[in-house]
Phi, psi and omega in degrees: 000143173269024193279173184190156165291119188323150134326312190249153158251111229249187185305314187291313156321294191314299212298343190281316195298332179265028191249305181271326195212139181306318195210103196271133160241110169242148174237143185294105174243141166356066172298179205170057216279156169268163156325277201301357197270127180238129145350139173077346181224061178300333176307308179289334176282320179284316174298356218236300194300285160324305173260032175242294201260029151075203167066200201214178171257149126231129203284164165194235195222072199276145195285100165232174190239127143268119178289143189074335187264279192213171149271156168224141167251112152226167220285154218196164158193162195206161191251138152252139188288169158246035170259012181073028165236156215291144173194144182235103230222358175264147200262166192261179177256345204239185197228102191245172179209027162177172194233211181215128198244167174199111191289178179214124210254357185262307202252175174206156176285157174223070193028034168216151186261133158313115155294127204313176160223149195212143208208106189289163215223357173219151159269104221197112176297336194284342169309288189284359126042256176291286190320280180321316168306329183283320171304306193263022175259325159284000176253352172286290186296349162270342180312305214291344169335303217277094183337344203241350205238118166287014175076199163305131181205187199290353192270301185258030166308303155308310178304269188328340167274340180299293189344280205310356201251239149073302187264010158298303188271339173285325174283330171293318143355273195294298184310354179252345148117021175309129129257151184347342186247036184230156181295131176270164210317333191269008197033036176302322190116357189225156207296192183263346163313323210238012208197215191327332189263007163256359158258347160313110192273084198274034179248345173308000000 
């Protein structure tokens, strides 16, 4: 994957940060993982972190990039120390030494997950797309959270494997520097505009 941590805080962060939050503040923070720190699981690494070294959680957003592609904010928590200072204390999938944090003073997890929001950086049906794809792969696969929802199950299995080959060939694409106006992955001859992205079956 090309995602990262932004350089910057560029027009297109703020514009993300006001999606989410009234008055958006973002800060650069520390990663900094514990032994004990598992991916993926932050909620849980900061109470456990809090109820060894004192200080709180605070939840927000941390902020990535594809340069060019798109941003993404997803939902986060981080230690405040109980001298106030900022750590990111969960290890990451991508190989960053900080992430761009945007606190968020409203919400908190409640053994459910927020789904990322994501704000494509060109106007390129094939970004948007990927994204609107990603959204619905990450929405399958969170259903079982819900006490009432079994999750992946043989009724949406399909669906979720369309998602998922769907956004594969759509992310080889973009890593290949691809856009709407380039012939698409299936190799019909015509460009992707005019192809896959007017057969997507999205009532799927």
């Amino acid at each position: 994957m090309n995602t990262t941590t932004p350089s910057e805080i560029s027009k297109a962060i703020i514009k993300l940060g006001t999606r989410l939050v009234s008055k958006p503040q973002f800060t650069f923070v520390d990663i900094v993982p514990e032994m004990y720190s598992i991916k993926n699981e932050c909620y849980n690494n900061v109470e456990y972190k809090v109820k060894e070294d004192g200080g709180k959680i605070q939840y927000g957003w941390q902020i990535w990039e594809w340069p060019s592609v798109y941003i993404e904010a997803e939902f986060h928590a981080i230690w405040i120390s109980p001298n106030n200072d900022l750590l990111d204390i969960t290890p990451k999938d991508y190989d960053v030494t900080k992430i761009l944090f945007l606190t968020d003073l409203i919400r908190k997890y409640e053994n459910r997950t927020i789904d990322n929001v994501r704000l494509p950086l060109k106007d390129d049906k094939l970004i948007k797309d990927y994204l609107e794809v990603a959204k619905r792969v990450n929405l399958i696969s969170t259903q079982g959270e819900s006490p009432n929802n079994p999750g992946i199950t043989t009724v949406n299995l399909k669906r979720y494997e369309y998602w998922i080959s769907l956004k594969a060939q759509l992310q080889l694409m973009l890593q290949n520097k691809l856009s709407e106006y380039d012939l698409c992955f299936c190799k019909s001859g015509k460009k992707y505009k005019n192809c896959h992205s007017k057969s997507i079956n999205w009532t799927f």
